[in-house]
PDB file of the backbone (N, CA, C, O) and the ligand in Angstrom, with CONECT records:
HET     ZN  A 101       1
ATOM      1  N   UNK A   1    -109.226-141.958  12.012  1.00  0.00           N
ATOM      2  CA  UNK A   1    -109.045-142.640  13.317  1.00  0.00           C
ATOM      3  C   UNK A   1    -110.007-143.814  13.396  1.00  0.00           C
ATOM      4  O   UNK A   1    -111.186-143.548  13.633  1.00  0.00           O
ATOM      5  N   UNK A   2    -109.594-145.261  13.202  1.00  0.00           N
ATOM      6  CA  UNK A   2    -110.309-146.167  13.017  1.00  0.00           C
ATOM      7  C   UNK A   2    -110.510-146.375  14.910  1.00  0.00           C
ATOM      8  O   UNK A   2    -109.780-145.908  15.784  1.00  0.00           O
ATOM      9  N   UNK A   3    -111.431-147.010  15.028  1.00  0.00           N
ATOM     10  CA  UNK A   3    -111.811-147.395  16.359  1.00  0.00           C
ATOM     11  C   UNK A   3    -110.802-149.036  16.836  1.00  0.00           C
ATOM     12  O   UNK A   3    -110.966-150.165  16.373  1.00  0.00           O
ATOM     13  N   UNK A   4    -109.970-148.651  17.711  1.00  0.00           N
ATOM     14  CA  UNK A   4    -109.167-149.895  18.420  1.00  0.00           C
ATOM     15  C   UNK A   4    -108.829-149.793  19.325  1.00  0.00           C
ATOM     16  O   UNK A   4    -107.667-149.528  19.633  1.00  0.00           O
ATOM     17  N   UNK A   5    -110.175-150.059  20.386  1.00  0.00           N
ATOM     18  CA  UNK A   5    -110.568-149.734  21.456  1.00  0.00           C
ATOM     19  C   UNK A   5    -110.438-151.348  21.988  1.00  0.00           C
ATOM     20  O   UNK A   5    -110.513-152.104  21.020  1.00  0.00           O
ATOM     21  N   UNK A   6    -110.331-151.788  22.776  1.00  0.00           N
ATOM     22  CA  UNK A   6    -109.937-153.120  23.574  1.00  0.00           C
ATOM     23  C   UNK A   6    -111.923-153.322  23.211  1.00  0.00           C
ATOM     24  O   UNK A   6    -112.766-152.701  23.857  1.00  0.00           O
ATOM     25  N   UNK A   7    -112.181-154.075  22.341  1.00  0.00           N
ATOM     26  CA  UNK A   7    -113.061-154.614  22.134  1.00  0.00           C
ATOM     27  C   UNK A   7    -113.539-155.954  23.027  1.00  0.00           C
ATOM     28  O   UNK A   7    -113.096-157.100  23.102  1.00  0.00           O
ATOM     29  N   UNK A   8    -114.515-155.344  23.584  1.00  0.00           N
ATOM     30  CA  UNK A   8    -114.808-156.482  24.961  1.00  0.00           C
ATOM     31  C   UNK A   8    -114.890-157.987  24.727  1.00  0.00           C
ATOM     32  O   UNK A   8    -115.024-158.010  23.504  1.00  0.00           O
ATOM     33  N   UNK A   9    -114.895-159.121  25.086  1.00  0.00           N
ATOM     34  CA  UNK A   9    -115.350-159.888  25.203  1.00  0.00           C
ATOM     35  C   UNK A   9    -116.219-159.957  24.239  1.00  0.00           C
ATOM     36  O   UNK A   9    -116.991-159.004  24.343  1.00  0.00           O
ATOM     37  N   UNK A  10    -116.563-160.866  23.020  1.00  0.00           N
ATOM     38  CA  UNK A  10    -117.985-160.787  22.276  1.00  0.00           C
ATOM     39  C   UNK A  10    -119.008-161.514  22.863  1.00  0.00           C
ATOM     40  O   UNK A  10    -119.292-162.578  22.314  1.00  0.00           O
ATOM     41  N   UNK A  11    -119.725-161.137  24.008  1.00  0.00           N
ATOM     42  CA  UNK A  11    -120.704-161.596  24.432  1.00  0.00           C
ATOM     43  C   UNK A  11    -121.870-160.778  24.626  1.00  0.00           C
ATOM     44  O   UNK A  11    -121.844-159.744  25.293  1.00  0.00           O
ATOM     45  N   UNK A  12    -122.850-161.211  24.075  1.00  0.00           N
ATOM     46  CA  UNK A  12    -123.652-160.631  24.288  1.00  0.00           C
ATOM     47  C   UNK A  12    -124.896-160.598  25.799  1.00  0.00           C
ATOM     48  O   UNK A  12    -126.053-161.007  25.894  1.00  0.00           O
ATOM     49  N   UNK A  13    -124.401-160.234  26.326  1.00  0.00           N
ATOM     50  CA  UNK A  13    -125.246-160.668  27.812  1.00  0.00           C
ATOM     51  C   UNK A  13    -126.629-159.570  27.991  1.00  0.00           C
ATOM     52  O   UNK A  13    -127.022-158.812  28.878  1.00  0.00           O
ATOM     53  N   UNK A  14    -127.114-159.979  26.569  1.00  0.00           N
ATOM     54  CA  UNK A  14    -128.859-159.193  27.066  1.00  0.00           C
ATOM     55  C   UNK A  14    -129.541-159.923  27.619  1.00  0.00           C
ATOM     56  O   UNK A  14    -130.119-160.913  27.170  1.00  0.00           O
ATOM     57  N   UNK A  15    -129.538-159.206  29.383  1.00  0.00           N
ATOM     58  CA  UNK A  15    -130.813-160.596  30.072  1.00  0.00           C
ATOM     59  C   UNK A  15    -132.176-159.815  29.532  1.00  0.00           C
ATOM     60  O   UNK A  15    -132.450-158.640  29.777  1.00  0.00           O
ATOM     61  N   UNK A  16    -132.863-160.620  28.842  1.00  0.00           N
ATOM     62  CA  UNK A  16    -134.025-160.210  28.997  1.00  0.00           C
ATOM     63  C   UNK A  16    -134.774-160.366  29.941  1.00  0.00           C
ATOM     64  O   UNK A  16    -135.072-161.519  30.251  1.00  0.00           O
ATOM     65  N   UNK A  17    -135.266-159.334  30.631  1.00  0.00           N
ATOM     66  CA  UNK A  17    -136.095-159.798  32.140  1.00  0.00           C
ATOM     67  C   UNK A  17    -137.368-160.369  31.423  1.00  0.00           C
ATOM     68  O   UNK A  17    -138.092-159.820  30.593  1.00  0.00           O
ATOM     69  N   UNK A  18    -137.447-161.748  32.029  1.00  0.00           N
ATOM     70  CA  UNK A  18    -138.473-162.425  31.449  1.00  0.00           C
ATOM     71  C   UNK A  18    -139.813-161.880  32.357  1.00  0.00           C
ATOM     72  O   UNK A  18    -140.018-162.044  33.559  1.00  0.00           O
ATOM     73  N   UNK A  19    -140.593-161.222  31.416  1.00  0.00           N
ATOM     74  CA  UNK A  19    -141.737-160.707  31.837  1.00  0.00           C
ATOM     75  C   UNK A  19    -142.455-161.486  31.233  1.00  0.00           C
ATOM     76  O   UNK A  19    -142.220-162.127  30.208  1.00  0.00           O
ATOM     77  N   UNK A  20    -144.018-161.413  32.333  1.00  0.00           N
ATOM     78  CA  UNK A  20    -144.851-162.915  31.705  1.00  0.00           C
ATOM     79  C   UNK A  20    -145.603-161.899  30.514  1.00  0.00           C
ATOM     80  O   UNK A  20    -146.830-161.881  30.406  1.00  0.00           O
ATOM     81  N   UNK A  21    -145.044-161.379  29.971  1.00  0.00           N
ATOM     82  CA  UNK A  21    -146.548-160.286  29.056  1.00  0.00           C
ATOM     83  C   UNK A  21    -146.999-161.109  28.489  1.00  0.00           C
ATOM     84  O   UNK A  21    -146.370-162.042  27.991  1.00  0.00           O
ATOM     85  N   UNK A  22    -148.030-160.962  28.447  1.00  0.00           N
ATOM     86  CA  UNK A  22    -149.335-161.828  27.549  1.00  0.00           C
ATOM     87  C   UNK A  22    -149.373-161.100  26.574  1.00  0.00           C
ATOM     88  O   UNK A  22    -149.916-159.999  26.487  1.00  0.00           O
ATOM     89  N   UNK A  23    -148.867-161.606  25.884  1.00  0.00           N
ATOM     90  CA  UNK A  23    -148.797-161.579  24.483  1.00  0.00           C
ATOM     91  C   UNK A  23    -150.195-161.820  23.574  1.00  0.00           C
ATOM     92  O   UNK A  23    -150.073-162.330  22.461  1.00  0.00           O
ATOM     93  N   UNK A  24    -150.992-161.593  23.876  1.00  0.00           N
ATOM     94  CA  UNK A  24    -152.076-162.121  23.176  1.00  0.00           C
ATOM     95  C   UNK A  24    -152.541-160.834  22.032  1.00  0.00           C
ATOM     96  O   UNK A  24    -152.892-159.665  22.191  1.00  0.00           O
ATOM     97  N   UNK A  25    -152.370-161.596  20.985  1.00  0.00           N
ATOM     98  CA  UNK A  25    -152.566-160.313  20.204  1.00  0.00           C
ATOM     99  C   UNK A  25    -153.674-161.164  19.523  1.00  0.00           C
ATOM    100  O   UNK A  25    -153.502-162.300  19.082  1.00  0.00           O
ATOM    101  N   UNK A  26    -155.340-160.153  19.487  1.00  0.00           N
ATOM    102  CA  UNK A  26    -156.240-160.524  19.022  1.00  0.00           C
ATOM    103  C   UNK A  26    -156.232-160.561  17.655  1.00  0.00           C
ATOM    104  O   UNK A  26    -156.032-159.664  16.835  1.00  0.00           O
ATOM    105  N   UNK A  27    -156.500-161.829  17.510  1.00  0.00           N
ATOM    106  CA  UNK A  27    -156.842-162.555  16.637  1.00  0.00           C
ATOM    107  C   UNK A  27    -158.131-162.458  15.613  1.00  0.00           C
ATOM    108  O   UNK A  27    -158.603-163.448  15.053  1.00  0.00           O
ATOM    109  N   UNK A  28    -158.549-161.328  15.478  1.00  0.00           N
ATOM    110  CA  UNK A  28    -159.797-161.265  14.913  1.00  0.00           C
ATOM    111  C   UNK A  28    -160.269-161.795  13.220  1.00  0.00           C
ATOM    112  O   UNK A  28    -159.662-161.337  12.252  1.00  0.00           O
ATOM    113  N   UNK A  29    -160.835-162.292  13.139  1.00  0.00           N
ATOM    114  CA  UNK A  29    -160.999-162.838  11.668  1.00  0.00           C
ATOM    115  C   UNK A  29    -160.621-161.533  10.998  1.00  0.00           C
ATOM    116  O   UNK A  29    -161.194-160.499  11.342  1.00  0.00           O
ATOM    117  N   UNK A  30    -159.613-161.525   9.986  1.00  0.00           N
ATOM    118  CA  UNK A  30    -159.641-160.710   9.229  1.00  0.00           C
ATOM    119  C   UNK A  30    -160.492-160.451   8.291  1.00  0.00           C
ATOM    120  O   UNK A  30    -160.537-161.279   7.381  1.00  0.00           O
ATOM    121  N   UNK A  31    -161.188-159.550   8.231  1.00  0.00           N
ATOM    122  CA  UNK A  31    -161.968-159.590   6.792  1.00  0.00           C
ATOM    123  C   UNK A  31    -161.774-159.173   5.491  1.00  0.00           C
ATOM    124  O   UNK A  31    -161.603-157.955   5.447  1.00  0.00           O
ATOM    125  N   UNK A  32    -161.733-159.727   4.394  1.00  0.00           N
ATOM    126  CA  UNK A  32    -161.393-159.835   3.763  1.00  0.00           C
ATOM    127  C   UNK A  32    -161.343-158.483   3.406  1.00  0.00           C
ATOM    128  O   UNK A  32    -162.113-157.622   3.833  1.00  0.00           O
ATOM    129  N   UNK A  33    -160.225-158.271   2.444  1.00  0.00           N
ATOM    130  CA  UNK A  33    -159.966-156.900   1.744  1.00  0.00           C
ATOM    131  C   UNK A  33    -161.379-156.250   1.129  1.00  0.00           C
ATOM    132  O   UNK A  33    -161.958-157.142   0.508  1.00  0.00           O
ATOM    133  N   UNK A  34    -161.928-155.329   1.102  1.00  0.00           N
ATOM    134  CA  UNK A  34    -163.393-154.728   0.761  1.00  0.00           C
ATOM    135  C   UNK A  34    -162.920-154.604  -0.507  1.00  0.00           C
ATOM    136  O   UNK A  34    -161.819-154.062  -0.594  1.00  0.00           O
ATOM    137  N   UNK A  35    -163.794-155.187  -2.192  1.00  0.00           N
ATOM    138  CA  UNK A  35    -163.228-154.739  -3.072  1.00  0.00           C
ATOM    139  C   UNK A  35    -163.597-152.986  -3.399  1.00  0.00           C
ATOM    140  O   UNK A  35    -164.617-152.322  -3.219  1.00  0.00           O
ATOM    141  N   UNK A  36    -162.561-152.731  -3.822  1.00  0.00           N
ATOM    142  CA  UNK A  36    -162.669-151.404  -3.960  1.00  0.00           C
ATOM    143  C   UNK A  36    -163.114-151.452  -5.366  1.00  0.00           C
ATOM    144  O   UNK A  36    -162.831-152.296  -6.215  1.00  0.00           O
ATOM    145  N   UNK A  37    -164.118-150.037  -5.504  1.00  0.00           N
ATOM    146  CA  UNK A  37    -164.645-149.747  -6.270  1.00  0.00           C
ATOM    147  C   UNK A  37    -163.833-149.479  -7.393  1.00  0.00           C
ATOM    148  O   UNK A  37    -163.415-148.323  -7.337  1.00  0.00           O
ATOM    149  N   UNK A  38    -163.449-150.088  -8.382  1.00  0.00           N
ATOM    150  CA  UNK A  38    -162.908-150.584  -9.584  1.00  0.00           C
ATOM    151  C   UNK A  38    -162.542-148.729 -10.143  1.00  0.00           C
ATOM    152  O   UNK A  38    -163.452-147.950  -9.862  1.00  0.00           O
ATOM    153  N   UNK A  39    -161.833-148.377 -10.559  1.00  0.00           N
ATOM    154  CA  UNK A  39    -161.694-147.061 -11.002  1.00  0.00           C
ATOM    155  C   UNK A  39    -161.072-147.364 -12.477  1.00  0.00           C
ATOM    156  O   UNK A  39    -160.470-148.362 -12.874  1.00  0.00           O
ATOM    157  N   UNK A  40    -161.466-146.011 -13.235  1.00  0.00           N
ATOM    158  CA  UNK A  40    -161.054-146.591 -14.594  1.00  0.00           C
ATOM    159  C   UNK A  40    -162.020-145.768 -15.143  1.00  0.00           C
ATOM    160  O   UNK A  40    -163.145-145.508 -14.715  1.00  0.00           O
ATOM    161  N   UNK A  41    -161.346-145.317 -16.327  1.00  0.00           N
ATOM    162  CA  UNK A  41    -162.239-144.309 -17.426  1.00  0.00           C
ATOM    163  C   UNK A  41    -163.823-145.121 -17.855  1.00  0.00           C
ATOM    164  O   UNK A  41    -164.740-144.621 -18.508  1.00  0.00           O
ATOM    165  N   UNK A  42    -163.774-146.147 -17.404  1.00  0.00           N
ATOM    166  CA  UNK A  42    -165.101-146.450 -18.237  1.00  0.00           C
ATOM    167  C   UNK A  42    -165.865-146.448 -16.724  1.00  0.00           C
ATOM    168  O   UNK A  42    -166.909-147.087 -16.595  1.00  0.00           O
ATOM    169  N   UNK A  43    -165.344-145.770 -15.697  1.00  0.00           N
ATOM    170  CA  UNK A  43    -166.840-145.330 -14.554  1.00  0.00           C
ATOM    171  C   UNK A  43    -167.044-144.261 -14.906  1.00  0.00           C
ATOM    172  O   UNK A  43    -167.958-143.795 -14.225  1.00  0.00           O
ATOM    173  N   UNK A  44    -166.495-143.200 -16.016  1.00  0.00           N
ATOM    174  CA  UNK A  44    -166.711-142.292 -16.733  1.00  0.00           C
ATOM    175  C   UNK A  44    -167.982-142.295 -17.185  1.00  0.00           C
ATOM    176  O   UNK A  44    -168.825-141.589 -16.631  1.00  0.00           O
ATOM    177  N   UNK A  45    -168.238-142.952 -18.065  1.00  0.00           N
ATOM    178  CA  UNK A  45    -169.077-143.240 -18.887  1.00  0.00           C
ATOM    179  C   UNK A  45    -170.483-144.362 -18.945  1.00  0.00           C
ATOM    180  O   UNK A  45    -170.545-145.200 -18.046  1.00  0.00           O
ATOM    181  N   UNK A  46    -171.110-144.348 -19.557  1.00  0.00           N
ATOM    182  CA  UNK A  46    -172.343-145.017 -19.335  1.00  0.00           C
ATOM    183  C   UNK A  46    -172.607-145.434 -20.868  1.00  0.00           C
ATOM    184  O   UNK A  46    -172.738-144.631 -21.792  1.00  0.00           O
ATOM    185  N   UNK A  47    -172.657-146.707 -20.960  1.00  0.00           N
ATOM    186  CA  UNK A  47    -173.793-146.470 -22.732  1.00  0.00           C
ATOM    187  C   UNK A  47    -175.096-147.008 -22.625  1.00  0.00           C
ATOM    188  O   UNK A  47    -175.474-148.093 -22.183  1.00  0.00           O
ATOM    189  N   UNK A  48    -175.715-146.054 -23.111  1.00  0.00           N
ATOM    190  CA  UNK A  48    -176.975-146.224 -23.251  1.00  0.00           C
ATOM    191  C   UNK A  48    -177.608-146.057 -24.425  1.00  0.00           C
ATOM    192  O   UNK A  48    -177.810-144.981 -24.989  1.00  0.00           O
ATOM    193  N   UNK A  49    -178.031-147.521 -24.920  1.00  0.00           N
ATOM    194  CA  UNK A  49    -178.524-146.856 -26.477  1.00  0.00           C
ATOM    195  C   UNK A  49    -177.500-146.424 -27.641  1.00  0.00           C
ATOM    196  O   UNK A  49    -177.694-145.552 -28.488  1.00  0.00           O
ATOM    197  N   UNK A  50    -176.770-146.948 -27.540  1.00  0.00           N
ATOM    198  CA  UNK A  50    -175.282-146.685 -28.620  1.00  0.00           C
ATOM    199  C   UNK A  50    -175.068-145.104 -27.932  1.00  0.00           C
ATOM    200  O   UNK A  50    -174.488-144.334 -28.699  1.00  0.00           O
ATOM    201  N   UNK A  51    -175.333-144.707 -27.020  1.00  0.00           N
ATOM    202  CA  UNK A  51    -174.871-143.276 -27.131  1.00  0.00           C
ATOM    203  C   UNK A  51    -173.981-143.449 -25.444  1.00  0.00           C
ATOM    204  O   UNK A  51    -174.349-144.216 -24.554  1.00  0.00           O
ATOM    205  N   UNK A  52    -173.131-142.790 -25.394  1.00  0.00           N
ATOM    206  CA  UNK A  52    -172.043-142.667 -24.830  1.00  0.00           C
ATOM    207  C   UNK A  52    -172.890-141.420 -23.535  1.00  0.00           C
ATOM    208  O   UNK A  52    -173.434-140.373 -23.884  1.00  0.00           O
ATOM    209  N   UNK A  53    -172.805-141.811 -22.376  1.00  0.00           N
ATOM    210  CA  UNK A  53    -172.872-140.479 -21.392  1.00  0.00           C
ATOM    211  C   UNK A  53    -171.860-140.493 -20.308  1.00  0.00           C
ATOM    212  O   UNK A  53    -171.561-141.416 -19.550  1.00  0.00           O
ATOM    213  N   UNK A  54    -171.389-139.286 -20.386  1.00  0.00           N
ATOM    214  CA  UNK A  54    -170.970-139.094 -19.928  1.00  0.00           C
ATOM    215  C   UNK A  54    -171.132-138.245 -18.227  1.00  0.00           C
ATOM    216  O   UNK A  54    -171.576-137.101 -18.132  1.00  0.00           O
ATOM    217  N   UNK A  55    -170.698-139.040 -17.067  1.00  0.00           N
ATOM    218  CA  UNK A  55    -171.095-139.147 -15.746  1.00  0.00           C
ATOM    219  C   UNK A  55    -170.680-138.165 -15.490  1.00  0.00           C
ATOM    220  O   UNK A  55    -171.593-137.404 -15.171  1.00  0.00           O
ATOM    221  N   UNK A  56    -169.393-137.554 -15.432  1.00  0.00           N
ATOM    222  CA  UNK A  56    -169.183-136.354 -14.732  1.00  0.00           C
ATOM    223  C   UNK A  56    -168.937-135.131 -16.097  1.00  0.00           C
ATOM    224  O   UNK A  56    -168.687-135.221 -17.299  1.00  0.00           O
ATOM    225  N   UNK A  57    -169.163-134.038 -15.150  1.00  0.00           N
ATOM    226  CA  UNK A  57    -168.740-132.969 -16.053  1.00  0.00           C
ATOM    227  C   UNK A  57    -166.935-132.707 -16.573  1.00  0.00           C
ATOM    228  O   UNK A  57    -165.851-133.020 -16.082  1.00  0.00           O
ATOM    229  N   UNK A  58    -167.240-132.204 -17.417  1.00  0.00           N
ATOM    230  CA  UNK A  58    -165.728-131.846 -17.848  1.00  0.00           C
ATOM    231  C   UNK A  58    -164.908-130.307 -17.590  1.00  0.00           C
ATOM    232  O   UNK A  58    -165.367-129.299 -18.127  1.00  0.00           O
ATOM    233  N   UNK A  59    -164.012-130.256 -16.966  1.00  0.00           N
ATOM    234  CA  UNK A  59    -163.521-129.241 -16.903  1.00  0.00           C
ATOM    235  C   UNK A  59    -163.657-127.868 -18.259  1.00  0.00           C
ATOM    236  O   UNK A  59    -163.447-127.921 -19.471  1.00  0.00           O
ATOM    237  N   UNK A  60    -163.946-127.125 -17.665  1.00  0.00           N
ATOM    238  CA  UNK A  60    -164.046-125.977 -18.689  1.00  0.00           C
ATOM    239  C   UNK A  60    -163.077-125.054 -18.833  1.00  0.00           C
ATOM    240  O   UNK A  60    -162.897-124.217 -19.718  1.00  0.00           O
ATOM    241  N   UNK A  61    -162.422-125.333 -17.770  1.00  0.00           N
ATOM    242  CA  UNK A  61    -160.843-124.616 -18.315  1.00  0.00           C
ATOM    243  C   UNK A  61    -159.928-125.406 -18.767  1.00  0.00           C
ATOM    244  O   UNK A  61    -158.957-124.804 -19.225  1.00  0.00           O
ATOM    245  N   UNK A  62    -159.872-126.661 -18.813  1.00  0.00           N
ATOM    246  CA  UNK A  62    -159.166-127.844 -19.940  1.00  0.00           C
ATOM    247  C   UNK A  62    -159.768-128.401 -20.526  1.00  0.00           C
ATOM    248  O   UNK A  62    -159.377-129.481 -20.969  1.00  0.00           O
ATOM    249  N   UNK A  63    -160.694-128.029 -20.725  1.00  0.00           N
ATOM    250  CA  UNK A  63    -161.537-128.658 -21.894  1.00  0.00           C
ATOM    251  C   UNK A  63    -161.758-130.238 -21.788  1.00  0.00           C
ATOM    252  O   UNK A  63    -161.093-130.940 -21.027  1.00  0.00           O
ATOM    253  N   UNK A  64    -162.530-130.612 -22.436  1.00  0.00           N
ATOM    254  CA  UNK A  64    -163.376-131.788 -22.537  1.00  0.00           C
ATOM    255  C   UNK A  64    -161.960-133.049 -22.682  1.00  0.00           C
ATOM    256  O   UNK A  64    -160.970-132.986 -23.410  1.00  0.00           O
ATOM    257  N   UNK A  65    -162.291-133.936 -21.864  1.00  0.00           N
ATOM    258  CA  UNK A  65    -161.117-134.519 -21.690  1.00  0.00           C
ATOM    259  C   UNK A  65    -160.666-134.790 -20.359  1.00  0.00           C
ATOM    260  O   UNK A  65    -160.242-135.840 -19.878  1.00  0.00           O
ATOM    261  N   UNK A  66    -160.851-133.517 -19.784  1.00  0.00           N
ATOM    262  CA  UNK A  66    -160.209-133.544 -17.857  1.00  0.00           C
ATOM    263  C   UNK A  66    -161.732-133.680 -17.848  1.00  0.00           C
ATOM    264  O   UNK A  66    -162.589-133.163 -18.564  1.00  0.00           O
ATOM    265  N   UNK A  67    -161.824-134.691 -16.631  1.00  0.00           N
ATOM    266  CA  UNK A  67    -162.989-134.894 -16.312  1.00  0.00           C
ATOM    267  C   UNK A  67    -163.026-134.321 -14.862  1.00  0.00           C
ATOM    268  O   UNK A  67    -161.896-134.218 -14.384  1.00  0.00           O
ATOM    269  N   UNK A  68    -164.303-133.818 -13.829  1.00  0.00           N
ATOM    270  CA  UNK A  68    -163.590-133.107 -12.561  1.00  0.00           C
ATOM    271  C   UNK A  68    -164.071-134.386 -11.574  1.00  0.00           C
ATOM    272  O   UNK A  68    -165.019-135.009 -12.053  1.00  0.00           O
ATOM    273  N   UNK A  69    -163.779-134.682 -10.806  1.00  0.00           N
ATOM    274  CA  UNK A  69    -164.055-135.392  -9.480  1.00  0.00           C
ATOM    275  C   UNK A  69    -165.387-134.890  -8.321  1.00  0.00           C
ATOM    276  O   UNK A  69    -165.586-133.862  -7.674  1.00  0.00           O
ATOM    277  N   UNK A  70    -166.012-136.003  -8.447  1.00  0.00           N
ATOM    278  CA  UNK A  70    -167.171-135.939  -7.065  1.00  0.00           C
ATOM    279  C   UNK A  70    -167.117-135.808  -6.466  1.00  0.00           C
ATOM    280  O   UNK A  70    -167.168-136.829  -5.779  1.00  0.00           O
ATOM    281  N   UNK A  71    -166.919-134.389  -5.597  1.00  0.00           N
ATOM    282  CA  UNK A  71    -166.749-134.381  -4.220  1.00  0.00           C
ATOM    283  C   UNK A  71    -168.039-133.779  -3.544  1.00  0.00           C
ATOM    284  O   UNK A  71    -168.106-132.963  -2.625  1.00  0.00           O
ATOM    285  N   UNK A  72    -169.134-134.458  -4.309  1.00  0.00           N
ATOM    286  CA  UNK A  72    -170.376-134.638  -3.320  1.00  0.00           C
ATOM    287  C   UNK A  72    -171.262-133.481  -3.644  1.00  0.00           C
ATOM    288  O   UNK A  72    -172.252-133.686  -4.346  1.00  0.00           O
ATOM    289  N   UNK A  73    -170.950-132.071  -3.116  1.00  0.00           N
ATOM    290  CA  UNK A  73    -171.942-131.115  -3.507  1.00  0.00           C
ATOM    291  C   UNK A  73    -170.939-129.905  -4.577  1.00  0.00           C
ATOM    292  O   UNK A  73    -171.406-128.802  -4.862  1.00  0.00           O
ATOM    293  N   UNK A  74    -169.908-130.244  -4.931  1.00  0.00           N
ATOM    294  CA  UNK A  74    -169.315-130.196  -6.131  1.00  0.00           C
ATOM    295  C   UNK A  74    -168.203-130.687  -6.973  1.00  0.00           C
ATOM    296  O   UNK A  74    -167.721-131.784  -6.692  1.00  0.00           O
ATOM    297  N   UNK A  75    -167.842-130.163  -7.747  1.00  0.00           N
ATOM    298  CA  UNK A  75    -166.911-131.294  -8.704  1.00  0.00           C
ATOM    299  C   UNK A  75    -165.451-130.056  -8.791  1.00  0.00           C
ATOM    300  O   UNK A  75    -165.529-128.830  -8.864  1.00  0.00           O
ATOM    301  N   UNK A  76    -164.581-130.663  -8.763  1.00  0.00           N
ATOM    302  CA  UNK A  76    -163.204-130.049  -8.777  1.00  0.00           C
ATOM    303  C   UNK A  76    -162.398-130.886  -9.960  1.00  0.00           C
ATOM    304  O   UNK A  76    -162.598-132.082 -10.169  1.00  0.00           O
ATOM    305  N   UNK A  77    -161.492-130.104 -10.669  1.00  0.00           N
ATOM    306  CA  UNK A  77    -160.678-131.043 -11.311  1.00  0.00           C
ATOM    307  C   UNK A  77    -159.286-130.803 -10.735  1.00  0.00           C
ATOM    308  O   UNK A  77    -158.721-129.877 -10.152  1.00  0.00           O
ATOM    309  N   UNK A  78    -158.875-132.437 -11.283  1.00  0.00           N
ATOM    310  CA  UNK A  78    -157.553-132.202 -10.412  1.00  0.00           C
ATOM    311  C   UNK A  78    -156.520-131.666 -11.432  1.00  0.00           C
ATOM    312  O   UNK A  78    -155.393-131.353 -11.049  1.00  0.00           O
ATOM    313  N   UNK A  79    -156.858-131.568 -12.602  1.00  0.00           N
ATOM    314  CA  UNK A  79    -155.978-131.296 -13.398  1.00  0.00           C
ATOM    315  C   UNK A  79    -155.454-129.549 -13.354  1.00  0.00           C
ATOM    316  O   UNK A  79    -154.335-129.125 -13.640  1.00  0.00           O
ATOM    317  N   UNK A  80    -156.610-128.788 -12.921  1.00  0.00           N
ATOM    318  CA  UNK A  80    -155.994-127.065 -12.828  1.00  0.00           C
ATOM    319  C   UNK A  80    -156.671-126.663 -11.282  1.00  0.00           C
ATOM    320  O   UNK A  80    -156.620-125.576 -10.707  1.00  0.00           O
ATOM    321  N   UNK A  81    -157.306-127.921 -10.841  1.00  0.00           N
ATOM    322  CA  UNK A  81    -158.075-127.613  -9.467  1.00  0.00           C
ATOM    323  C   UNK A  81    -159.070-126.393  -9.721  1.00  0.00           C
ATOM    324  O   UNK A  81    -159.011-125.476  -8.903  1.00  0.00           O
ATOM    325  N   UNK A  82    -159.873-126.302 -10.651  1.00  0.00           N
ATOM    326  CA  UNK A  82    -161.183-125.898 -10.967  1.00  0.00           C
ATOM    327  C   UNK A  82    -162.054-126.280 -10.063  1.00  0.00           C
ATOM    328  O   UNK A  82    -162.605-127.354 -10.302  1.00  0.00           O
ATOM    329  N   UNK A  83    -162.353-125.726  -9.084  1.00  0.00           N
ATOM    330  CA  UNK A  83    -163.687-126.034  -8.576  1.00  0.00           C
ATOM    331  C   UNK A  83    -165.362-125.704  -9.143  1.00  0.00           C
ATOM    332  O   UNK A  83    -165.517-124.567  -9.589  1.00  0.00           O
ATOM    333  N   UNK A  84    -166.219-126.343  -9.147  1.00  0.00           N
ATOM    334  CA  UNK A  84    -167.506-126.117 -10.146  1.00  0.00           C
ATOM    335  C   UNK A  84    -168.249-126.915  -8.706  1.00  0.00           C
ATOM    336  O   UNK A  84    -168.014-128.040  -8.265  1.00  0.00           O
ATOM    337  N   UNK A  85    -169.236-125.835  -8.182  1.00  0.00           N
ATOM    338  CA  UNK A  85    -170.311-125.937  -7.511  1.00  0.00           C
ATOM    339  C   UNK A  85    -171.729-126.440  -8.198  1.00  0.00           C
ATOM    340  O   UNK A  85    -172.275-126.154  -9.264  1.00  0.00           O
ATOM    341  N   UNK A  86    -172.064-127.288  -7.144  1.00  0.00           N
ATOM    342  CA  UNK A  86    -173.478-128.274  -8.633  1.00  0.00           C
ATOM    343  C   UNK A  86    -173.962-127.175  -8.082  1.00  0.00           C
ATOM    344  O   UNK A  86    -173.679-126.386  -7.181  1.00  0.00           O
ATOM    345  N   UNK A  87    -175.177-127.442  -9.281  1.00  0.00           N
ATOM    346  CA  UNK A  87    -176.235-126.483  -9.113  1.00  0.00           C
ATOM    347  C   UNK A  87    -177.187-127.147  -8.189  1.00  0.00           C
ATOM    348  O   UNK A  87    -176.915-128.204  -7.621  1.00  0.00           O
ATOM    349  N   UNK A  88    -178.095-126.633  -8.075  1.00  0.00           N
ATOM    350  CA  UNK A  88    -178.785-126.918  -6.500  1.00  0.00           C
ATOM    351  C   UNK A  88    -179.797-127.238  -7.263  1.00  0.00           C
ATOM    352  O   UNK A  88    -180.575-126.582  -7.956  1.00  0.00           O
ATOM    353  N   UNK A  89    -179.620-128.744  -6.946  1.00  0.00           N
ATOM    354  CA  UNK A  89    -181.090-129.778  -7.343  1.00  0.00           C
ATOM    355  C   UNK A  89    -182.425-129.840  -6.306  1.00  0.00           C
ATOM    356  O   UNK A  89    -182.668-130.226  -5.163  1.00  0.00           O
ATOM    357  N   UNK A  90    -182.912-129.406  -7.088  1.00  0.00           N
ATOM    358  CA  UNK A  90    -184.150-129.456  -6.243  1.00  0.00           C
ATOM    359  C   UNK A  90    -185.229-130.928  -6.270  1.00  0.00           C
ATOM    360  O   UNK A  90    -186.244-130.962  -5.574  1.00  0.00           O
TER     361      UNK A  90
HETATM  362 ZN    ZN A 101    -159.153-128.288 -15.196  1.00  0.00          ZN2+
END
């Protein structure tokens, strides 16, 4: 059942009630995009001295390779969601 309905007049009669809205949309200097802290296997790592260190710990249930994530007072990996509590630095 196609629609053939006495199709009105094609007019479109949207009054817009002209409202004074102030439109003012602040304008604030945008500031510039914050660069984000660059991510990438080599914030992994550190060299020091030809020797390679490595920043975070590595998962111990996937072995060396999954590295776990900083979440401050411990490290989780996202790869099996291992959580590893730091040890308490004194
Ligand atoms: Zn893991």
């Amino acid at each position: 059942m196609s629609k053939k309905a006495e199709e009105p007049a094609k007019e479109t009669p949207k009054e817009a009630p002209k409202e004074a809205k102030e439109e003012k949309v602040e304008k604030t200097a945008k500031p510039e995009k914050k660069k984000k802290k660059e991510k990438g296997v080599f914030t992994l790592y550190q060299i020091e001295n030809d020797k390679i260190i490595r920043l975070r710990p590595t998962c111990e249930r996937c072995g060396p390779g999954y590295f776990m994530a900083d979440q401050g007072d411990r490290y989780t990996c996202g790869h099996c969601g291992f959580t590893r509590y730091k040890p308490a630095e004194k």
